[in-house]
N, C-alpha and C positions, 0 to 999 in steps of 0.2 A: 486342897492346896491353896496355900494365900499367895496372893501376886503384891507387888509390891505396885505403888500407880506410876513410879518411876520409869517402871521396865513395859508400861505398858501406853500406850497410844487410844484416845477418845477419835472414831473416825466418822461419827453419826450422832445425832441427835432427833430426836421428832416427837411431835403430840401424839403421834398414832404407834401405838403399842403393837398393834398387827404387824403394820408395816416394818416394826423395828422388827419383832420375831423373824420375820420373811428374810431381813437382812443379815440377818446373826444364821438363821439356815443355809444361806447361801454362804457367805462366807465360809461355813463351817466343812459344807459339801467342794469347797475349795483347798481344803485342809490350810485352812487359817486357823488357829485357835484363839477363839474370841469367847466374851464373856457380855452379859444384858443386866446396865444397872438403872436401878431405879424401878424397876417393873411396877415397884406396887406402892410409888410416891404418889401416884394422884390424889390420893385422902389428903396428900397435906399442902395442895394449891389454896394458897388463900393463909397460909401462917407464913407458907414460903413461896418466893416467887415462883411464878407458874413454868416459866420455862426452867428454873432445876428443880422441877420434879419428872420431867419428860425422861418416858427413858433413853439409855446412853449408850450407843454401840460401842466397847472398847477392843483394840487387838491385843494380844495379850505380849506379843511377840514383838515390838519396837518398829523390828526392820520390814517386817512384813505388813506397815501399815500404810504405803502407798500403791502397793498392790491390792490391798481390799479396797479404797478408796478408787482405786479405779475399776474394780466387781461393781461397788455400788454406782457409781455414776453410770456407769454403764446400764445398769439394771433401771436406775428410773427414767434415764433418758428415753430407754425401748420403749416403742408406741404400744398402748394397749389394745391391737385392732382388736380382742375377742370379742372388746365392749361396742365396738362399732356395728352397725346394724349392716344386713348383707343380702342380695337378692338371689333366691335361689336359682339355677344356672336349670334346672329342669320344669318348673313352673312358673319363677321370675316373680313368688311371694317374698315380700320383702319380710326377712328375719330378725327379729332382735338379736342385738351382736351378744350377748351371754350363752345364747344355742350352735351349738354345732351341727344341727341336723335340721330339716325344712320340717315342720309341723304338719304341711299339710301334704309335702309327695316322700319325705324319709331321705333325702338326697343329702349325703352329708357336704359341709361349707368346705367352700374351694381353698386348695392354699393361699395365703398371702403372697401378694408380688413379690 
């Protein structure tokens, strides 16, 4: 289906293609209908400015693009404590925040405050 870019709303940009995916999933698991342009501009950084080949989160739906706009903010705002390192509460080894579970007694990581 073609969208026309009239009907449609840019509510994201970024260098990092992950991150944009991640945003467009969420969005999507929100029942936004959105679309990811640019995905595969980065070959051409350097004929064209670098920041429009980034890709582009667009809403597809006009009305509903202050509401994705506020999923995303909200979304980067959120602290990332998994990355935070954490002391396990049954032997008081300190964890790397990427693990859920103590390496050395099996204790899994305590909820977040």
């Amino acid at each position: 289906m073609l969208y026309t870019q009239k009907a449609m709303k840019r509510v994201y940009s970024s260098h990092d293609p992950i991150l944009s995916g991640q945003l467009k999933i969420l969005l999507e698991s929100n029942h936004i209908p959105c679309l990811l342009r640019n995905e595969f501009l980065a070959g051409a950084a350097g004929e064209l400015p670098p920041t429009e080949c980034w890709p582009e989160l667009w809403v597809i739906e006009n009305a509903l693009a202050g509401q994705a706009r506020q999923l995303i903010d909200a979304f980067l705002e959120y602290p990332n404590e998994a990355q935070q390192a954490w002391n396990c509460p049954g032997c008081n080894e300190t964890i790397e925040g990427q693990f859920s579970e103590c390496w050395q007694c099996g204790t899994q990581r305590p909820p977040g405050p």
